[in-house]
C-alpha positions in Angstrom: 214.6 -95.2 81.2 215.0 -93.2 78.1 218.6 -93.0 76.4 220.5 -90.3 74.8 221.0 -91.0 70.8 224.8 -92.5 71.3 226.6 -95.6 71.9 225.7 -97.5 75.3 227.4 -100.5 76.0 225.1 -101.9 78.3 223.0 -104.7 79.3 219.9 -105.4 77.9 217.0 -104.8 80.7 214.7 -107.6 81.8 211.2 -107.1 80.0 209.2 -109.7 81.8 210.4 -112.9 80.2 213.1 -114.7 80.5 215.9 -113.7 78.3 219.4 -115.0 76.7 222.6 -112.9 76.4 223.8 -109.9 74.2 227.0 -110.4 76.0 229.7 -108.1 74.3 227.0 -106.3 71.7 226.6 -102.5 71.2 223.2 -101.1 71.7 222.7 -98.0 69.2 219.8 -96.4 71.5 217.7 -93.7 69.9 214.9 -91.8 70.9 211.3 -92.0 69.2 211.0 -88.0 69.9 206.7 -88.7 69.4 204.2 -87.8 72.5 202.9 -90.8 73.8 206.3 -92.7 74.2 206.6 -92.0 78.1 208.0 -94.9 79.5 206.5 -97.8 77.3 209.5 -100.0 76.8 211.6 -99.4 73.4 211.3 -101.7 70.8 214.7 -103.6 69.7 215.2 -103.6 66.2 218.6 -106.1 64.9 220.2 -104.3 62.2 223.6 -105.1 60.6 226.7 -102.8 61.5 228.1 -103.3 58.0 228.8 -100.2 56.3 225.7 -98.5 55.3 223.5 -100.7 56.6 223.1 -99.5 60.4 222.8 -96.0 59.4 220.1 -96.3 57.3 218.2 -98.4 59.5 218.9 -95.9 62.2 217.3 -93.0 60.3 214.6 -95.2 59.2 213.9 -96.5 62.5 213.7 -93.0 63.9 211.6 -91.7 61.4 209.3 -94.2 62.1 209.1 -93.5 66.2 209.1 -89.8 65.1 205.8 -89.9 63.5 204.6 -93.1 65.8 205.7 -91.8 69.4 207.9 -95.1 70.0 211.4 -95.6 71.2 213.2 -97.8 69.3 216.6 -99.3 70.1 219.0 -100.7 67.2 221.0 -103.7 68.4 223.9 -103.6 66.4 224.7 -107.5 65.1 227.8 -109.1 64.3 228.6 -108.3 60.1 229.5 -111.9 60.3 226.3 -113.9 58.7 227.3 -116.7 60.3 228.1 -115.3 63.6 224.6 -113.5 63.2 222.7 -116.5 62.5 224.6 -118.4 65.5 223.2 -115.6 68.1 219.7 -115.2 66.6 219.6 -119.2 66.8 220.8 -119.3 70.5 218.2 -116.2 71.4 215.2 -118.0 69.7 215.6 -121.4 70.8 215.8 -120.0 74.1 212.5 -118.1 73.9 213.9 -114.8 74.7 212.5 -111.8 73.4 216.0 -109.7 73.2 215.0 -108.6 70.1 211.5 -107.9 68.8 212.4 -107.5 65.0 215.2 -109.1 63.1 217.5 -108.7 60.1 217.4 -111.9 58.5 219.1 -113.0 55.4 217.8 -114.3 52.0 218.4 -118.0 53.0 217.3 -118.1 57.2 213.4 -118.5 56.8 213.2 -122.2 56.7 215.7 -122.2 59.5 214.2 -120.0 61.9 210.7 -120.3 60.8 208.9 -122.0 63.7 210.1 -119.0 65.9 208.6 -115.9 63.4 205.4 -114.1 63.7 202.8 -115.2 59.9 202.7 -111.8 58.8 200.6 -112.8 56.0 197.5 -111.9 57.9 199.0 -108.1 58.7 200.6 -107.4 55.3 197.7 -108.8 53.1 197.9 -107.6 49.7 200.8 -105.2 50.5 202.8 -108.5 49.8 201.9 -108.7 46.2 204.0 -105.3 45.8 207.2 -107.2 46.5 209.4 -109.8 43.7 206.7 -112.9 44.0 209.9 -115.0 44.0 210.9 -113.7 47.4 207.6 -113.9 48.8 208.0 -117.3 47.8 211.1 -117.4 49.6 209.7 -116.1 52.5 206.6 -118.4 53.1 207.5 -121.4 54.9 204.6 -123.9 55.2 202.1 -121.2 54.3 203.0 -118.8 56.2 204.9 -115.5 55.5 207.7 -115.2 58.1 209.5 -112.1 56.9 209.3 -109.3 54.7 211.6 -108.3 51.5 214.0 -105.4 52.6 216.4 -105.2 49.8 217.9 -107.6 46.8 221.7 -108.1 46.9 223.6 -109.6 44.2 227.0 -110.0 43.6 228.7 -107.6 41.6 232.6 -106.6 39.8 233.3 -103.3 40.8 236.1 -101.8 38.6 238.4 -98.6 38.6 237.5 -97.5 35.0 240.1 -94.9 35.3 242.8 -97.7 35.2 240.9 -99.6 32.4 241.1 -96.7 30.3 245.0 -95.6 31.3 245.8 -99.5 30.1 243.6 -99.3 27.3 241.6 -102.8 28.8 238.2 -103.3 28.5 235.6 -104.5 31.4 236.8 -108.1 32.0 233.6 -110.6 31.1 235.0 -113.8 31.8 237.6 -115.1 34.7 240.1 -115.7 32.3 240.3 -111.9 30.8 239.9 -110.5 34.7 242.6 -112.9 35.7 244.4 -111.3 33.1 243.6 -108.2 33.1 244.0 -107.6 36.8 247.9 -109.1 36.5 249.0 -107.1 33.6 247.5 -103.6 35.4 248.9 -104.7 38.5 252.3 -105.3 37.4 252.2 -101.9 35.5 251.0 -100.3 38.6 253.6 -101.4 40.9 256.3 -100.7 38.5 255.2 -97.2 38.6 255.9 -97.0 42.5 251.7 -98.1 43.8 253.6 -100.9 45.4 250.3 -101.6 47.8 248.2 -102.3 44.4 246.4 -105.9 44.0 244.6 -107.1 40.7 241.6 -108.4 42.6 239.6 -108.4 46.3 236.8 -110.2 47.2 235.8 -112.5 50.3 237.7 -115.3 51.2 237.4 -116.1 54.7 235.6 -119.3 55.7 231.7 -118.2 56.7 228.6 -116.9 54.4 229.9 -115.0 52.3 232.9 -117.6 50.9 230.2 -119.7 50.1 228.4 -117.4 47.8 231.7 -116.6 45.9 231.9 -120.1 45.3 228.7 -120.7 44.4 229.3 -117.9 42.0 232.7 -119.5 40.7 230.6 -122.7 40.4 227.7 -122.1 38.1 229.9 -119.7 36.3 231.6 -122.7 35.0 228.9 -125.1 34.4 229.7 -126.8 37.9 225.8 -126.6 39.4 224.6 -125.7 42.7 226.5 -127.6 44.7 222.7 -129.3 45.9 220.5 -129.4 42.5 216.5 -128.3 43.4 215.9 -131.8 43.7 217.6 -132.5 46.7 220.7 -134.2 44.6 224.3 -133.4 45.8 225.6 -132.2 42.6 229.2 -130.8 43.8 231.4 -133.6 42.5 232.1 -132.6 38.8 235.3 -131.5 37.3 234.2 -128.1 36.2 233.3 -127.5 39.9 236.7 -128.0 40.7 238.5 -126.2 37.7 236.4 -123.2 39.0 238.1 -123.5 42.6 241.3 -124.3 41.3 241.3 -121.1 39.5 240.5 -119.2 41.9 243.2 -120.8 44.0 245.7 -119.2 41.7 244.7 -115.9 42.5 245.6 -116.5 46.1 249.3 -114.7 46.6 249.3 -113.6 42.5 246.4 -111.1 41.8 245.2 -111.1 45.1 247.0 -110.7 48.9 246.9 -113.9 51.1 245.2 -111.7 53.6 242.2 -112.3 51.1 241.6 -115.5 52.8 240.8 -113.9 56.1 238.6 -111.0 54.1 235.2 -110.3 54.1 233.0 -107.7 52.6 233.8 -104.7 54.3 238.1 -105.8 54.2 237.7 -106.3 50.5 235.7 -102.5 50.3 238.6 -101.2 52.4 241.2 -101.7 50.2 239.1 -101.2 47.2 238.2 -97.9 48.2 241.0 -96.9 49.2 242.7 -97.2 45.7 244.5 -100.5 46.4 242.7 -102.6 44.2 241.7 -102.8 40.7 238.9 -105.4 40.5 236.6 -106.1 43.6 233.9 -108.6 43.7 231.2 -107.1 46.6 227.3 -106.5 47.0 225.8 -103.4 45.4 226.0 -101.5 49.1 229.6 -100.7 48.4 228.6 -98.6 45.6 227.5 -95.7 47.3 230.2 -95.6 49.8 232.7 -95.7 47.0 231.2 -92.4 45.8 231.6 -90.5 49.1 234.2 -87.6 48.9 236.4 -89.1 51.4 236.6 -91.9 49.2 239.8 -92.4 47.0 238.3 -93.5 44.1 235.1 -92.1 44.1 234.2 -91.0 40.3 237.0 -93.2 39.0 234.7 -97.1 39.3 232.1 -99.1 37.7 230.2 -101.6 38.3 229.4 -104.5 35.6 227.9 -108.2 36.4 230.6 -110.6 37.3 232.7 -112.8 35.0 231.9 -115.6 32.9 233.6 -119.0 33.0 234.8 -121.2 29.9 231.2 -121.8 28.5 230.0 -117.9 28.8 227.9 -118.4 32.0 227.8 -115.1 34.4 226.2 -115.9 37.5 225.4 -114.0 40.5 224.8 -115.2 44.1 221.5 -114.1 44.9 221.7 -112.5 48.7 219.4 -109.6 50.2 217.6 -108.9 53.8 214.2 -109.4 55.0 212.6 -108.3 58.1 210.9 -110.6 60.7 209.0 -110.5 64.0 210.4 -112.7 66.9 207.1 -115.1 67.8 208.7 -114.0 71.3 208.4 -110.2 71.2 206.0 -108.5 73.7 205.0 -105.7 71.7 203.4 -107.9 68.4 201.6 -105.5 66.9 204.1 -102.2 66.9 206.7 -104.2 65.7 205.2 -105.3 63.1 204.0 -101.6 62.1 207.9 -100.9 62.1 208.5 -103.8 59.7 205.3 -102.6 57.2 207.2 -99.2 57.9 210.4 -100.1 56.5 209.8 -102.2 53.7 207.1 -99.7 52.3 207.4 -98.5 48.7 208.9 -94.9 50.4 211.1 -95.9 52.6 212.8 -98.8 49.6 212.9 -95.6 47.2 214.8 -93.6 50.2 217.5 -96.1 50.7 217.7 -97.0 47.3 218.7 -93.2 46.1 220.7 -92.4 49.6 222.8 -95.8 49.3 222.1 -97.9 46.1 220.2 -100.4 48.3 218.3 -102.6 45.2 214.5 -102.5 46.4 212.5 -105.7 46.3 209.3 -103.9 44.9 209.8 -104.4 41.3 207.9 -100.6 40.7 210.6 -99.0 41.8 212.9 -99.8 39.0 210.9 -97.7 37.1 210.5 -95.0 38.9 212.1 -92.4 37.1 213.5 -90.3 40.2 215.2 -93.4 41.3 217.0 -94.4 37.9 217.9 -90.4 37.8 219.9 -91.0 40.9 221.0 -94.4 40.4 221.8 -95.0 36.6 223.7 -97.9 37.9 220.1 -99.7 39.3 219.5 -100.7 35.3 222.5 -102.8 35.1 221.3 -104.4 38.7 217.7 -105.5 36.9 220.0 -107.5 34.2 221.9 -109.5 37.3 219.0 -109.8 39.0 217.6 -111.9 36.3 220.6 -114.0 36.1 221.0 -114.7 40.1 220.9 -118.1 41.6 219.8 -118.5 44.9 222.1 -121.0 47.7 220.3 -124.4 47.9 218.5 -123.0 51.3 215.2 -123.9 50.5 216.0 -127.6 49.3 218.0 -128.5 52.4 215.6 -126.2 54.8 216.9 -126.5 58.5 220.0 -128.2 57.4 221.0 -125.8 55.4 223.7 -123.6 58.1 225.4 -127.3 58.0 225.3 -127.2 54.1 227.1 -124.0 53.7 229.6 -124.4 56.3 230.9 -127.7 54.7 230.8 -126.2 51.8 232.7 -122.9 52.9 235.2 -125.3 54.9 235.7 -127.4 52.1 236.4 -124.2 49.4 239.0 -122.7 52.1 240.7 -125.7 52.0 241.5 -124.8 48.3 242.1 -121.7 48.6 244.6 -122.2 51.1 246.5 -124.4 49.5 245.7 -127.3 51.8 243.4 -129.3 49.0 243.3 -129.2 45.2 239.6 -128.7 43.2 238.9 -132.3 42.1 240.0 -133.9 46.2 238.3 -131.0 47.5 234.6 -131.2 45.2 234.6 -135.5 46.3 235.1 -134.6 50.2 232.3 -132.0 50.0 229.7 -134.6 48.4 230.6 -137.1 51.0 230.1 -134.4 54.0 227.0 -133.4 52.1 226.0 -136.6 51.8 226.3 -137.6 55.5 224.2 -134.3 56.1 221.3 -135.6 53.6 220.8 -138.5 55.4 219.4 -136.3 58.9 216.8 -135.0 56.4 216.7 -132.3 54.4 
């Protein structure tokens, strides 16, 4: 059966092998529109509803059955990372073939690894094109189990028009945005913009919290929470003077809602003009320029604050592409991955939605940097990124983050302080460590 291009809510149909449940999920259905489809079964492609995201994998995708002849279906996956992880992790372990290529974030190929197709053997030297420390990232005992999509790192996006009205410049530590954001804030809502907050970012306990924190962290001096070597570095007191601060912006500079926020909550109020700082990933940039948008020409975008000893760190995030060992059509999914990770496709998504590419070449590509000026300030954070510790903690590392996300919340909510907080975390880490990691 062939569907219409529009939202089915339906389930998936049995392909032969056994499968698990996509109870609840949308299927975004469209049609390959080649010769040659007829009634070959369509290939399910996992791509992310946030924001952009979906839409560009949607025209991609269908660009690619246009000129192939396939049918491809888009599963649309929860925007949750952890949520997403959980179902890919219940799918795989089951051996079901729901879904023949996956959306997979920076930090899952050691964790889902014994369930990916080696695509080192298919891609060859087309690898070399991409950062060599992803590829890294992506080889797991030899083998490479996914494929570089696009770099995230974390960013501060700023309404320049307020800057300038208040005569402040771009915040480059915590302290000055801290400042900055309640001085603007105050002004603002004095002036009747009684919905106004000083800062948004994500704050509710999964993923993402954990890359803020990692951010506030090394921005202080506090480590990696897990040094390369496998040691549990979290207990420090500039670790917790980073989570304390950002604590106080809890209820001050930022709404108590902020603890239930993630990416796309913090872009809503942002881009609606209720917020004067927001800390997000590079996607938001685009959508913040769209004409419905109320602050589109009035924003910047600047690498994130420093803490007290001038370190600006970013949480190195991004999304690769991978083959389910499981999927019954092998050899056209993995054209569809070569497809969307090619040099064309990467320069596509990077003009159309400020999506950073992973193919280094493209940075200087001069009809690229025409139409994303900004993509020069994303090669300086890129430099400065640090990456979760995923690859030192391998198939413990889901664990890792969510005692680590648990533990920050606590902080943030008022229920913990920084320095009880930063000695629980070690202990719970520690009692990870000793499984293996």
């Amino acid at each position: 059966m062939r569907v219409g291009r529009h939202i089915q809510r339906c389930p998936v149909r049995p392909r032969g092998r056994p499968r698990g449940r996509l109870a609840g999920l949308v299927l975004l259905a469209l049609l390959g529109g080649g010769a040659g489809s007829g009634d070959a079964e369509p290939l399910r492609i996992a791509c992310s509803a946030l924001g952009q995201q979906r839409v560009l994998c949607e025209e991609g995708a269908q660009a690619w059955g246009e000129a192939t002849g396939h049918t491809v279906e888009l599963v649309a996956i929860p925007n949750s990372a952890t949520d997403r992880l959980g179902l890919y992790q219940q799918l795989l372990a089951a051996g079901a073939g729901d879904i023949d290529v996956l959306q997979i974030d920076v930090v899952w190929p050691g964790l889902l690894a014994e369930h990916l197709l080696d695509l080192g053997p298919v891609l060859g030297a087309e690898a070399e094109a991409h950062l060599p420390a992803l590829i890294a990232n992506d080889t797991v005992d030899g083998r490479l189990v996914a494929v570089p999509w696009f770099i995230d790192v974390g960013v501060l996006y700023y309404r320049a028009d307020l800057l300038e009205t208040y005569d402040r410049p771009v915040p480059t530590t915590w302290a000055a945005l801290t400042d900055t954001a309640a001085y603007i804030q105050e002004q603002e809502r004095a002036a009747g913009a009684d919905e106004l907050w000083g800062y948004v970012w994500q704050g509710r306990a999964y993923e993402g919290l954990t890359c803020n924190a990692l951010e506030w962290i090394a921005s202080y001096g506090g480590g990696t929470i897990v040094a390369p070597d496998g040691a549990i570095s979290i207990d420090n007191p500039a670790a917790a003077a980073a989570l304390d601060r950002a604590a106080g912006w809890v209820g001050t500079i930022s709404p108590r809602g902020v603890l239930n926020h993630g990416e796309e909550e913090a872009r809503g109020l942002f881009q609606s003009g209720r917020a004067v700082f927001m800390r997000n990933w590079p996607y938001a940039w685009a959508l913040a320029q769209d004409e419905d948008s109320a602050v589109a020409g009035k924003i910047g975008v600047a690498p994130l604050p420093a803490g007290p000893e001038g370190h600006s760190t970013a949480t190195l995030g991004g999304a690769h592409l991978a083959v389910s060992r499981y999927s019954e059509q092998i050899e056209v999914a993995t054209d569809l991955v070569r497809y969307l990770t090619s040099a064309a496709e990467q320069k596509r998504r990077a003009i159309a939605a400020a999506f950073n590419p992973s193919r280094p070449a493209l940075y200087e590509d001069p009809e690229v940097l025409a139409a994303l000026p900004v993509l020069a300030e994303m090669a300086t954070v890129i430099d400065g990124a640090v990456a979760r510790p995923a690859t030192v903690t391998g198939a413990r590392y889901n664990r890792v983050s969510a005692a680590v996300f648990t533990a920050v919340h606590d902080v943030l909510s008022g229920e913990s302080d920084g320095s009880t907080a930063v000695g629980v975390l070690a202990a719970r880490l520690a009692h990870i460590k000793r499984a293996g990691w």
